[in-house]
N, C-alpha and C positions, 0 to 999 in steps of 0.2 A: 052427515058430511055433505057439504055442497061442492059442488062442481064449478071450477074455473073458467072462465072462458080463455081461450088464448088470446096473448097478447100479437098484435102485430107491432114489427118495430119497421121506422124509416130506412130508408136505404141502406141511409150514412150510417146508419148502427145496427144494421144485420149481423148478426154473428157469422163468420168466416169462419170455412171448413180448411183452411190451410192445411197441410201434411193429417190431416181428419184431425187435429183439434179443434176445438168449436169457441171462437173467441169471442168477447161481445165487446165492439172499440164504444168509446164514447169520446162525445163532442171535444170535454174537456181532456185532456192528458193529466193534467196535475189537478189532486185535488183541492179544496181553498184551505186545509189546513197547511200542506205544500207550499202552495203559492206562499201564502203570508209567510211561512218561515223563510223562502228563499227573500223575498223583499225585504224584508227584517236584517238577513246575514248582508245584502247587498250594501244597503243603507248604512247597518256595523261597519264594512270594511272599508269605505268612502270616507268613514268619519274618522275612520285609525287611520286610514292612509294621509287626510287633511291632518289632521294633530301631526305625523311623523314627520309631514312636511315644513310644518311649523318646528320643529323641534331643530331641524339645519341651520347652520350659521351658512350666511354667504360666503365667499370669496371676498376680501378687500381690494375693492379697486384703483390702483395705484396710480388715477388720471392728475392730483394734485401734485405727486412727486416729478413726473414727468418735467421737462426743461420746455418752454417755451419754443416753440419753432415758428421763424419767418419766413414768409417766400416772395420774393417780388417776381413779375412778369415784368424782363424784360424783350425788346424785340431783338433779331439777332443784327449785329453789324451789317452794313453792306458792302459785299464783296469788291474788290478794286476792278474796273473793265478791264475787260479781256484786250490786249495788244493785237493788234491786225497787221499780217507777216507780209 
């Protein structure tokens, strides 16, 4: 049987004696079979939610029914002079 030597680890991944449990964190949080499946489900429900949006009829817009409207500017009359008493 041979003898191990110990590992040193970096800082960032010293195992932590929190409440005496001895954790060892690592770089990543998620693993890459994680990962891929969350990118997977993402992409999935971008692509249901495009189709669902295609799948709505618009609103009919009623601008052709509508009646013509005109407006002219005119200026206003001018008032009659004031009488001096």
């Amino acid at each position: 049987m041979t003898k191990s030597m110990p590992v040193s680890l970096p800082a960032s991944d010293a195992p932590s004696t929190d409440r005496g449990i001895r954790v060892a964190y690592r770089r990543e949080p998620l693993s890459p079979a994680v990962r891929r499946l969350l990118l997977a489900s993402v992409v999935f429900f971008h692509v249901g939610c495009g189709w669902a949006l295609t799948q709505i009829d618009p609103p009919r817009i009623a601008v052709g029914e509508a009646t013509p409207m005109e407006v002219r500017m005119v200026s206003a009359p001018e008032s009659p002079p004031e009488q001096q008493i």
